[in-house]
Each structure stands twice: as C-alpha cells, then as structure tokens.
N, C-alpha and C positions, 0 to 999 in steps of 0.2 A: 572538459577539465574543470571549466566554474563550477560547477555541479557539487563535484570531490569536493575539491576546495573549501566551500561552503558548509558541506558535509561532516568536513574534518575538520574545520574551525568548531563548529556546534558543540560536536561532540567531546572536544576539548572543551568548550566553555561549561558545556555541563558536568562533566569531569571535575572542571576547578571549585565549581559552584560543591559538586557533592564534599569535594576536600575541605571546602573551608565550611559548609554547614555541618559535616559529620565532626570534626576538630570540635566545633564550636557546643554541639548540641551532646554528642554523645561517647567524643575521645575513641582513642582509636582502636577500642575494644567497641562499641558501639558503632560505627564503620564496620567494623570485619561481619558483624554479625547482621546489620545491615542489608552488607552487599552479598553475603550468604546466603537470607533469607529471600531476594527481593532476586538473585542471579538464578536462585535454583529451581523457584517455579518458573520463570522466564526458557530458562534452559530446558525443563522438560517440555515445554511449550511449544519452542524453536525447533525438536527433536520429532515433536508429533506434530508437526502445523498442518503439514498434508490431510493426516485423519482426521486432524480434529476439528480446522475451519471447513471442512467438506460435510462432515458429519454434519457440521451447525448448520450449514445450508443444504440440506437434504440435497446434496449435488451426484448425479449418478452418472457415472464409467458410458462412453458411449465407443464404441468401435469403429473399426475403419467400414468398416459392413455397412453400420447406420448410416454415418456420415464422411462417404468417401473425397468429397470435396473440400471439407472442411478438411479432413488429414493431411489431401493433398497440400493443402496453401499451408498447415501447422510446419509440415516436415520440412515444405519449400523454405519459409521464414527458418524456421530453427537451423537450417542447414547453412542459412544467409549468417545466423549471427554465431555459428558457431557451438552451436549447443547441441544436447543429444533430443530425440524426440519426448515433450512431456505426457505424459498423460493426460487424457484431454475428458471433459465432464462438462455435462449441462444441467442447470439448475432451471427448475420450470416458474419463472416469473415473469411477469409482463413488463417487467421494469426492462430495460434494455444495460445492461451492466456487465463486465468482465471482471476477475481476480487471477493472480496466482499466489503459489503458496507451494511451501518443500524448501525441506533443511539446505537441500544445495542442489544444483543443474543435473544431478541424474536421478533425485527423487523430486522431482517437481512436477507440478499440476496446472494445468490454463481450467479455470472453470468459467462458463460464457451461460446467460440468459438464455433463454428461448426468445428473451422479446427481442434480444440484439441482432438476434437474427434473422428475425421476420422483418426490423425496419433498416439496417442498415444494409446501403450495397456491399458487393462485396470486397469492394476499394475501402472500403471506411469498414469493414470488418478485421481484414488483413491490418489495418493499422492499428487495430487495438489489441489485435493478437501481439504485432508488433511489437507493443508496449510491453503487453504483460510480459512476453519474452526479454524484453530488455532487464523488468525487477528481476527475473530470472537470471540473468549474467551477470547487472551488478551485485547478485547476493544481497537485497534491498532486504528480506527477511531477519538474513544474520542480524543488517546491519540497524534494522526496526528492535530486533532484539537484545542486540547490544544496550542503545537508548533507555527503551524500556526498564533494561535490569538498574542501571545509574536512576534513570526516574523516579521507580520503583523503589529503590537504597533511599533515596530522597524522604520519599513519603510515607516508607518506613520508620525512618528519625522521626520525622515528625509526629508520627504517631506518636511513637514513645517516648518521645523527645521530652513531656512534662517529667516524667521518670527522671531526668536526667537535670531538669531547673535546677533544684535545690543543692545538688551535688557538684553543679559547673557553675554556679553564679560567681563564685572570686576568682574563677581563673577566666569569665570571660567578659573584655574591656568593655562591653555595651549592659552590663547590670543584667538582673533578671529579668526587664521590660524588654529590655532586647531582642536575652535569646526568646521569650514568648514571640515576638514578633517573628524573630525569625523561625519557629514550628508552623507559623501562620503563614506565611510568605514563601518559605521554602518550596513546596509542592506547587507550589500557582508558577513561580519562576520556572521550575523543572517541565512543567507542562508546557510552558512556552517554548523553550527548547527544545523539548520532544516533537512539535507541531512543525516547528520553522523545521526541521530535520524532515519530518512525513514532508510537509511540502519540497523543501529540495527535493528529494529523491521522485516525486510524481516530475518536477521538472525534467527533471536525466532522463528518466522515465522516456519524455517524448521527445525529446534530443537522439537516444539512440534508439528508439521503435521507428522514430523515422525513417534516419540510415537503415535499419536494418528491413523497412517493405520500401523502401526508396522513392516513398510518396507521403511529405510532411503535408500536404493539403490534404488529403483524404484520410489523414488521421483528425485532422484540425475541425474537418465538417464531421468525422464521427464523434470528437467533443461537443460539439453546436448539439448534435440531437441528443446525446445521452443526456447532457445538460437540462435539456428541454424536456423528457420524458421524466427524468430523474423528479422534475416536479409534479409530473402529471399521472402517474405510475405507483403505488407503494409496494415498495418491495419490502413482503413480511419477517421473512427470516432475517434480513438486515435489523430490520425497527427492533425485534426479539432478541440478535447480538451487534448490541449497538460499538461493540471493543472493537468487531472486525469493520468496522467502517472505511478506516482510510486502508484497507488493502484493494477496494476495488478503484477502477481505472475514474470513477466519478462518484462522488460520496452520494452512497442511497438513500441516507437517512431524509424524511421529509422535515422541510423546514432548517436545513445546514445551511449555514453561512459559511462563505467562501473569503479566503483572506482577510480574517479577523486572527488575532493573537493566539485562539484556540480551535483555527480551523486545519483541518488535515489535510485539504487538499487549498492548492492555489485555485485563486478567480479564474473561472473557464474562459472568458475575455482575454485576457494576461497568458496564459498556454496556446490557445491560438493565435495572439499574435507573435509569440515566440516561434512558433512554427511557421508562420509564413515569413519570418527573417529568413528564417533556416530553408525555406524551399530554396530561394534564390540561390545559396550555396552551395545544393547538392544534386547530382544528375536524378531529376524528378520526371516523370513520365507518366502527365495528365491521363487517365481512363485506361489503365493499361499499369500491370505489375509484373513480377518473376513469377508468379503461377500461373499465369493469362488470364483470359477476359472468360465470362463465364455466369449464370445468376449465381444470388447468394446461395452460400452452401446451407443442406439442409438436411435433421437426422430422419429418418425415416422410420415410419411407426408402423405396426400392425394396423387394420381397418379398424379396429374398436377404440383404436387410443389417437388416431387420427385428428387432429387439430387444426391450430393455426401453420403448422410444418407441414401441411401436403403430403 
C-alpha cells in the first residue's frame, strides 16, 4: 500500500507543479492546449504500446510448442496473480533483461531475453516473470502514461512558454526573470517527478511479483545477476530506444546510474534488501515454487538456428 501512496502523492505533486507552471507560463488557454498536445501522442502510445515497444525490440511471438515450460510457469504465475495468460515473446540479446507492455491485463505482453534465460535458474526466472506480471495488474503502463502526458504538458509550456513572456510578465508576481526561469526549470522538476514515480512503481513491482511466485529471494538473486550482466552485456535495441528503458525489470542502458534524481529505476542494493524484509513475512519456499522444480525453461529451435537454447 506505501507503493500507491507514494504513487499518488507524486502524481499529485506533479499535477500541482503543471497547475501552477501552466497558470503562470501560458494561462489557461496554454494549459488546454498543452495537455492536448502532450496527452494525445502519449494516448496513442499507451493504445499501441504492445506493437510498438515489441516492434522496437525486434521481440518475436513464441508458442507453447517452443517453449512449453516456460508457458507452463507464465500461466502457473498469471493464474497466482489473477490475470488472463499474456502473450509471451523473446527478444534475442545476450543482455539477461525482461519487459512487459499492453494497454491493460488482456492485451498484455511479457517479452524475456535469451540471455535471461540461459543464465538464470529457473527460481530466479519465475521471479521476474513475477514482476513483470505484477506491472501487468498494477496497470503500471496506464499509469507511466498518465505521468508522461502531465510531464510532457510540462515541457510543452516550456517549449513555448518564451511565446507567452511578453504577454504574462504583469500578471506574473516573479517579473519576466522569473517566468524565464521557470521555462528553464520547469521540465527538469517534472522529470524528477516522472523518475521518483518510474521508481515507485519498479518497488511495487517486486513487492507483489514476490507474493505472487512466493519466493522474494529468488527474485532478489535474479536482480544480483541482471544487475551484473546489465554491465557486462549491451543490449542493442535498448541503447537504439533509449525512451523504453525503464520498462525493463533492470535498466539496459550501459553506463545508468541507479538512484540519482533522474534514474528510472531504484539501486539494485535497496530492492534486494527490501525483498529480503519481505521474505520473512511471506510463506517462501527455498528451491521449490507453484510450478515445481525443473531446469530453466527453454524455446526450442530448428538444428540450423540452434544456439545458446539447446
């Protein structure tokens, strides 16, 4: 519930911040048009998220056929948290990384690495499905979308916010040095808020992907390696669309800093020891999950495309 909370305090705060920068910068004809321009590419966004961050990441549809283990544990989890089965895709990089993505819980997508799957058990895979499944229930999309479109309204004013100096300097109490500063400062504040939100919601994230594979340690040691590959690794189509970064479960970009004012996800440190608060509290069940024990799941390729998947 700190999660929400946290959540919905932000999002009010940056609510209030657009109210009084849009007031100030461009009146409330400059607001509407604002949060029209800045809500509607976001909206078609949030409408195609599935095609279009799949598309970015050349991620391809894999069947129950390929990878029937893998299915098994998705439908196991999905069934745990309540949700319909998502469509499930792999994206071929050696980075070890998961995402999802879809407007809402019956158009939604889990897309998973190759490399996540060749290095993590399948305890510490199960958890990160776990997770993505959780952005899946809390509507973490919607609710990146939401953000985004206010953000966006944000840095919209300010774009054109000089437009608007000469025609608001006597109605606004800080003179024209002011509002300049504030077209300067606006966008930087809003992206702080946008960040502390992306992090919230990676927190909740493993809050309930844990509940829902009922094993906060083996999600906590599959942060430990993504973390660690995440440096060792580049994953190209990330570096290429560097927007979708914080939808995956650990940020791909090389060289991301973690818990700075404009990082998208929290310090991988700080999530796993939030997670091993949380094992204590929940019936966790060391080497051993609700789909049972088993190797990592794996898709299966014709002999000529045969890889690191066996």
């Amino acid at each position: 519930m700190a999660g929400y909370t946290r959540t919905v305090i932000l999002l009010a705060a940056l609510t209030a911040l657009f109210g009084v920068i849009g007031l100030m910068i461009g009146g409330e004809q400059g607001m509407i048009m604002a949060l029209l321009f800045a809500g509607g590419m976001n909206l078609f966004s949030w409408w195609n998220s599935d095609k279009m961050v799949l598309r970015m990441h050349n991620a391809q549809p894999i069947s129950p056929g390929e990878a029937p283990r893998l299915y098994e544990m998705t439908a196991q989890l999905a069934a745990n948290a309540g949700l319909p089965m998502p469509a499930l895709y792999v994206i071929h990089e050696e980075q070890p990384n998961a995402f999802a993505t879809g407007r809402n819980p019956q158009n939604a997508a889990v897309a998973v690495n190759t490399g996540l799957l060749d290095l993590l058990s399948e305890e510490e895979a199960a958890g990160v499905i776990a997770h993505e499944l959780a952005h899946i229930k809390n509507r973490d999309t919607l609710v990146m979308t939401v953000t985004a479109s206010i953000a966006g309204a944000i840095s919209a004013l300010a774009q054109f916010g000089m437009m608007f100096v000469r025609g608001r300097d006597r109605q606004n109490p800080f003179g024209p040095i002011g509002l300049i500063l504030m077209v300067v400062l606006a966008p930087i504040a809003a992206a702080i808020v946008q960040m502390a939100i992306s992090r919230s919601r990676e927190y909740e994230a493993d809050r309930a992907g844990a509940e829902i594979c009922g094993q906060p340690l083996a999600l906590a040691g599959a942060l430990r390696k993504l973390e660690y590959y995440a440096h060792q690794r580049v994953n190209q189509a990330a570096e290429a669309n560097p927007a979708t970064a914080h939808m995956f479960i650990i940020n791909p970009l090389s060289g991301a800093r973690m818990d700075n004012l404009f990082s998208t996800h929290p310090r991988t440190e700080n999530r796993v020891a939030a997670l091993e608060q949380l094992a204590g509290s929940i019936d966790a069940r060391p080497g051993a999950g609700p789909w049972g024990g088993g190797s990592v799941p794996r898709v299966a390729k014709p002999p000529a495309q045969r890889g690191p998947w066996g």
